[in-house]
C-alpha positions as CSV (number, residue, x, y, z in Angstrom):
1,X,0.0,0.0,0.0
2,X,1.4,4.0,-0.6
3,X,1.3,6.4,1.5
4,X,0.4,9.3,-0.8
5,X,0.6,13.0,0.7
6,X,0.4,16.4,-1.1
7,X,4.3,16.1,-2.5
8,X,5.2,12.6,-1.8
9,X,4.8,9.1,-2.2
10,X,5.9,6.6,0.3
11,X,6.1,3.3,-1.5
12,X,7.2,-0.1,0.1
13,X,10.8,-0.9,-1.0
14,X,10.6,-4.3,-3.7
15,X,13.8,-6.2,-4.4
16,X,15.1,-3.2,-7.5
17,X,15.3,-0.6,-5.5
18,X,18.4,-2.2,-3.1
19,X,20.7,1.0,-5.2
20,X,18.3,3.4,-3.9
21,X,18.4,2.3,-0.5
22,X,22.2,2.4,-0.4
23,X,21.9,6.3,-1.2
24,X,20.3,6.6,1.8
25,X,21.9,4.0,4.5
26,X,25.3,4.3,3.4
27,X,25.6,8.0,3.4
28,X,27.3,9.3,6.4
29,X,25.9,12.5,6.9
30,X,22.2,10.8,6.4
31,X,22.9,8.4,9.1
32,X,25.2,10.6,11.6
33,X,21.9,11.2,13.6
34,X,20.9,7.3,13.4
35,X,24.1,4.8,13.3
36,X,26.8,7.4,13.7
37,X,27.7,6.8,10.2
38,X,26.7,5.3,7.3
39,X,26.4,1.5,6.4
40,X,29.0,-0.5,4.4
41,X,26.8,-1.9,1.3
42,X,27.5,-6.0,2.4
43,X,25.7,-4.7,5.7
44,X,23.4,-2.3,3.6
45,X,22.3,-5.6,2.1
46,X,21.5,-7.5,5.0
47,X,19.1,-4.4,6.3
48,X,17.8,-4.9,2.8
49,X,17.3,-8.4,3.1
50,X,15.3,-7.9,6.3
51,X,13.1,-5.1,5.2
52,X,11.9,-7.0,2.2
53,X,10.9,-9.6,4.1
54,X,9.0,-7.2,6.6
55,X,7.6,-5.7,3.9
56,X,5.9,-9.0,2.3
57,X,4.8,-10.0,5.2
58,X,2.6,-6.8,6.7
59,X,0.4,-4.5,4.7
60,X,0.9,-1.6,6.5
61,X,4.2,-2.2,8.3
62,X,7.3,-1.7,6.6
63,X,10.1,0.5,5.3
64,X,8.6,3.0,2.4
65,X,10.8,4.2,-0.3
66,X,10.2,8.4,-0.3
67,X,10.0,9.6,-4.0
68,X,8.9,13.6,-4.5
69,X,5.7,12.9,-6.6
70,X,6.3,15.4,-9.4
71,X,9.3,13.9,-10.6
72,X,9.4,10.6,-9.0
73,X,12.8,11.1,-8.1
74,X,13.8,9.2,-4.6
75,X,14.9,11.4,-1.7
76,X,15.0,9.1,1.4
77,X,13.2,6.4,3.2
78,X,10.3,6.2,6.0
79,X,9.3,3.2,8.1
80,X,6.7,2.5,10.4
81,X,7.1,-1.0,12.4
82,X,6.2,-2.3,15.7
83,X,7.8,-1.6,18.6
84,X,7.3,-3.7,21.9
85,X,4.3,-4.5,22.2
86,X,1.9,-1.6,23.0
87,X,3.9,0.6,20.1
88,X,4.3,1.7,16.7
89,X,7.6,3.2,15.7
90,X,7.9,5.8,13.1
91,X,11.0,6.9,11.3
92,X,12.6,8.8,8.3
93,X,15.4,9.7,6.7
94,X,16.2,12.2,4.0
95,X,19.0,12.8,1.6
96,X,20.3,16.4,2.6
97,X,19.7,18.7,-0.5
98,X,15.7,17.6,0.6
99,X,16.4,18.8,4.4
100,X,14.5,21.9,5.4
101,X,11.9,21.9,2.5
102,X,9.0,20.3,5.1
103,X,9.2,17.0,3.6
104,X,10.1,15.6,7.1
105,X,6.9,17.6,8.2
106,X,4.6,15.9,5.3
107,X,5.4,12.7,6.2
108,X,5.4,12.6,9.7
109,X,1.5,14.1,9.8
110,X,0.7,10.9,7.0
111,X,2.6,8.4,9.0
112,X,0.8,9.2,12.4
113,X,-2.8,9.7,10.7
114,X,-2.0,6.1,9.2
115,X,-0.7,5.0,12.2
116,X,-3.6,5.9,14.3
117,X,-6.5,4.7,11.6
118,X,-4.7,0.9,10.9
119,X,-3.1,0.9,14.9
120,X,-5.9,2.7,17.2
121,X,-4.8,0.7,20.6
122,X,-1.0,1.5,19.9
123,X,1.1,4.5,21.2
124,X,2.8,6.6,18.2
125,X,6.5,7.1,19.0
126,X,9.9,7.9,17.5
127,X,13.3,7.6,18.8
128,X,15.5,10.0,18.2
129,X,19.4,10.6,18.6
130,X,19.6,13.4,21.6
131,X,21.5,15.6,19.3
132,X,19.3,15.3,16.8
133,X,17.8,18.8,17.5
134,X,16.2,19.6,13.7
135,X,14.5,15.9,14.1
136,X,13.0,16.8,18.1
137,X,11.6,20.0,17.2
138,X,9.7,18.7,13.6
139,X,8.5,15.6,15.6
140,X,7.2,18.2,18.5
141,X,5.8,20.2,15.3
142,X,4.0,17.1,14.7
143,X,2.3,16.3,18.0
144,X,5.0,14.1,20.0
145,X,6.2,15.0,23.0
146,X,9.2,13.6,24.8
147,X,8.7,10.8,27.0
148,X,11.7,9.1,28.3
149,X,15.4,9.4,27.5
150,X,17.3,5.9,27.6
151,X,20.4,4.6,26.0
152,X,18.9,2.8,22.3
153,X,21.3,0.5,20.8
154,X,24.3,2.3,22.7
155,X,23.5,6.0,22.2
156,X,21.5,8.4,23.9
157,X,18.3,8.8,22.2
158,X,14.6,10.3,23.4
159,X,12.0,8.4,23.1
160,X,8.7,11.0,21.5
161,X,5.2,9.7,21.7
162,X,2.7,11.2,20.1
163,X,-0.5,13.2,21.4
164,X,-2.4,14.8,19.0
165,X,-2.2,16.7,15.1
């Protein structure tokens, strides 16, 4: 299923578009906020491997390929998964010539209105890097308010939830 907004469309990765997803996950500046750094591409494909399969598996779950709908040109990647077992997690990335353009905004509002029609009983959240200061403030933007800080994967990250649109 895509997730269609006003200038974007958020379609579930198929077994082509492994190239595009290396743009994303092995670009260092992309991932400085989420890994530290970017992926090599023989870990890059093992990520692959595993969304593919998540994404055959769920209809709504799953890592979505961002492409700008006027020129269906690729510009990053969102996901939304679950996430213990009272949560949804929702997540993004963007290439950085598409940072600050309210892309991030657009698809954070689609992914937590989806979120809350297919997942109704589940909490909304994100984790984000503690640094990450542009991705707090557009997730706060959104709704989501911080909840808990915690060490995530050995990094200091917040932990949003969201409350309302």
């Amino acid at each position: 299923m895509d997730i269609i907004t006003q200038h974007l469309i958020l379609k579930k990765y198929s077994t082509s578009d492994f190239e595009d997803f290396c743009k994303v996950i092995c670009n260092d500046e992309v991932m400085l906020h989420i890994t530290g750094k970017g992926h090599t591409k023989l870990v890059a494909k093992e990520k692959f491997d595993l969304l593919l399969k998540t994404n055959q598996e769920h209809d709504f779950y799953g890592i979505y390929k961002v492409v700008l709908k006027e020129t269906n040109k690729m510009i990053g990647f969102a996901k939304i998964t679950p996430f213990e077992k009272k949560c949804i997690e929702i997540g993004y990335a963007l290439l950085p010539p598409y940072w600050r353009m309210g892309y991030t905004i657009e698809m954070i509002k689609s992914l937590s209105k989806h979120g809350l029609i297919y997942f109704p009983e589940k909490k909304l959240m994100a984790i984000v890097d503690e640094e990450n200061t542009a991705s707090i403030k557009v997730l706060e933007k959104n709704g989501y308010q911080i909840y808990k800080k915690e060490s995530f994967k050995g990094s200091p990250c917040l932990l949003l939830a969201y409350t309302s649109l």
